[in-house]
C-alpha positions as a Markdown table, in Angstrom:
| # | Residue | x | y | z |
|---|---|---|---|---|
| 1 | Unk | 0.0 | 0.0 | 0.0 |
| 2 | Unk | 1.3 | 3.3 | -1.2 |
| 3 | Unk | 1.4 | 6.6 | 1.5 |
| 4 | Unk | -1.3 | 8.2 | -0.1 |
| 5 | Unk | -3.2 | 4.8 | -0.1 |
| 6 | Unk | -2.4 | 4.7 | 3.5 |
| 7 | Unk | -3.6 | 8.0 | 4.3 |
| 8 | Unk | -7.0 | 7.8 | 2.1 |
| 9 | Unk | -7.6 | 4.7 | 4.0 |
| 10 | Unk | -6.8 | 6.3 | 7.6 |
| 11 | Unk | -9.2 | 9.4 | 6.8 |
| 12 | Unk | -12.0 | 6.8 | 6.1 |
| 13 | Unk | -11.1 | 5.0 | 9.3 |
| 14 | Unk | -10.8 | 8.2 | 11.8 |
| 15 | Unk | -14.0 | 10.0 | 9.9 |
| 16 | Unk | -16.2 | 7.2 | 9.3 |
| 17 | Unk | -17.0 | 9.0 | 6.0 |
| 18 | Unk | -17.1 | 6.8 | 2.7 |
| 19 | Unk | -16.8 | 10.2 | 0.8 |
| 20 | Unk | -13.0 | 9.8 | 1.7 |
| 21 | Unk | -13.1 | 6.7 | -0.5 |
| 22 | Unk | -12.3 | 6.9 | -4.1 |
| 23 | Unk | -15.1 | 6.3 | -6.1 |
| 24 | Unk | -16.0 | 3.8 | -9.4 |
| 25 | Unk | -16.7 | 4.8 | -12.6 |
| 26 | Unk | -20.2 | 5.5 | -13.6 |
| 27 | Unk | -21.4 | 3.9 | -16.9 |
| 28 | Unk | -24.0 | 6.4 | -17.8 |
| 29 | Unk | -23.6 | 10.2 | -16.9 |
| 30 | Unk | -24.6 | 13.4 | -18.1 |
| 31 | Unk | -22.2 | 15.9 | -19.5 |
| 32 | Unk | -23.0 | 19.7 | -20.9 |
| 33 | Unk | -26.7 | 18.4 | -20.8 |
| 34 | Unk | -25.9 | 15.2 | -23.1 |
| 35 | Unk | -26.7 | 11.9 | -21.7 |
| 36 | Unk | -23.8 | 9.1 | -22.0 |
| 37 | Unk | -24.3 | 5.2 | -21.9 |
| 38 | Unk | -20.4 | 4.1 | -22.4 |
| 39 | Unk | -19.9 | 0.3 | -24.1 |
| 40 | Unk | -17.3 | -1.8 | -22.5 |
| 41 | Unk | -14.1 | -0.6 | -24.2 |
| 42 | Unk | -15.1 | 3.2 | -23.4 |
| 43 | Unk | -16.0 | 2.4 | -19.6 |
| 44 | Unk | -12.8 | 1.1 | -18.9 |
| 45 | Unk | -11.1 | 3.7 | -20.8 |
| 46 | Unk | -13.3 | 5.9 | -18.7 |
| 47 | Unk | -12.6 | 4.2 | -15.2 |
| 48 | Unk | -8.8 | 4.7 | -16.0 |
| 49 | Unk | -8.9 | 8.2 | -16.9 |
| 50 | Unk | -11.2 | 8.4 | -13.5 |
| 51 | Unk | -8.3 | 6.5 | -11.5 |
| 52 | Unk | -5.6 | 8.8 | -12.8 |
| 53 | Unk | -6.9 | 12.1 | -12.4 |
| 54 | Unk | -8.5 | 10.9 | -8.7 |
| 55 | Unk | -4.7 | 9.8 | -7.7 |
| 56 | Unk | -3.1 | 13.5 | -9.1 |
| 57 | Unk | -5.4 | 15.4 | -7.5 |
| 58 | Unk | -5.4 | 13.6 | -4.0 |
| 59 | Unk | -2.2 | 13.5 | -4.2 |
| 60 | Unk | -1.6 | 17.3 | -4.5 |
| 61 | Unk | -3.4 | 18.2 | -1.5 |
| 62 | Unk | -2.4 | 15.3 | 0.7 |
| 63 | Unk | 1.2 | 15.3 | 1.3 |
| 64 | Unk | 0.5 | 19.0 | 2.1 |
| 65 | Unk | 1.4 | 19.7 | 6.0 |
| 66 | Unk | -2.3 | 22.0 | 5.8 |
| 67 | Unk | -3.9 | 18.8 | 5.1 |
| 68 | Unk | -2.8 | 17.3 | 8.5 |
| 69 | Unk | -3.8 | 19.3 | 9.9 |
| 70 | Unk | -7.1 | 19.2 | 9.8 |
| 71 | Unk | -10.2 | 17.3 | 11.7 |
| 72 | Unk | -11.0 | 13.8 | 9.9 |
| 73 | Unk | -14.2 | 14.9 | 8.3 |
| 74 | Unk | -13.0 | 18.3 | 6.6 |
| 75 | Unk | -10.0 | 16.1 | 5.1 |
| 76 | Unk | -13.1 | 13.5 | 3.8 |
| 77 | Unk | -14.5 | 16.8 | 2.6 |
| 78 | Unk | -11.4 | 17.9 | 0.7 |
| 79 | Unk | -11.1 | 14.2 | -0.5 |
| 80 | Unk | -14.5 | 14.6 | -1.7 |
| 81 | Unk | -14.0 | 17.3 | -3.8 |
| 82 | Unk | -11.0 | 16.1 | -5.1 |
| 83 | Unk | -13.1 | 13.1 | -6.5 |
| 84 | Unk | -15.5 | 15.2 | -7.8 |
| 85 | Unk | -13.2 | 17.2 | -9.7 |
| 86 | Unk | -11.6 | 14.3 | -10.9 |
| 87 | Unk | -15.6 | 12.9 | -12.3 |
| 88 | Unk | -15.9 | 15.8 | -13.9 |
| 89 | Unk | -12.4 | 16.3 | -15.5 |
| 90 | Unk | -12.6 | 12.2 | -16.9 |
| 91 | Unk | -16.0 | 13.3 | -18.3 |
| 92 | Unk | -14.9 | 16.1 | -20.4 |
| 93 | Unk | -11.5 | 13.7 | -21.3 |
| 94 | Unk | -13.9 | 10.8 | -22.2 |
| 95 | Unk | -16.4 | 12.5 | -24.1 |
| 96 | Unk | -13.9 | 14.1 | -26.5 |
| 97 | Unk | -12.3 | 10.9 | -26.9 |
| 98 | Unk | -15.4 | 9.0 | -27.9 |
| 99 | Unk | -17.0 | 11.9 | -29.7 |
């Protein structure tokens, strides 16, 4: 298990808050107001591009000293967000590729 693996997984522990948990790619979304259904190929593509851009962003705000210190659930919150902003970011990534 990597450090930042270590830490997610600690936040989730101390906070009780599954938001601290990375999350799976969805298969059907909605982007700029289009709905999506990926097939197989794309939704892995998808899930990959989710994973990558999850890892960057958590990992830019968690090795920061700011980060801890703060109480469990505002670092689930900032984790959160980070995975939220990673959703959004594979979305745009995916739909160019497949459009």
């Amino acid at each position: 298990m990597d450090d930042t693996t270590r830490k997610v997984y600690d936040v989730f522990k101390a906070s009780g808050k599954s938001d601290a948990l990375p999350k799976v790619a969805p298969q059907k979304f909605t982007y700029n107001k289009v709905d999506y259904e990926l097939d197989g190929k794309e939704y892995v593509l998808f899930q990959q591009e989710l994973g990558t851009r999850s890892k960057s962003l958590v990992d830019s705000v968690i090795n920061k000293p700011e980060f801890d210190e703060m109480s469990p659930e505002l670092q689930a919150k900032v984790l959160a967000r980070m995975y939220s902003r990673a959703l959004e970011q594979a979305k745009a990534t995916i739909v160019q590729k497949i459009s």
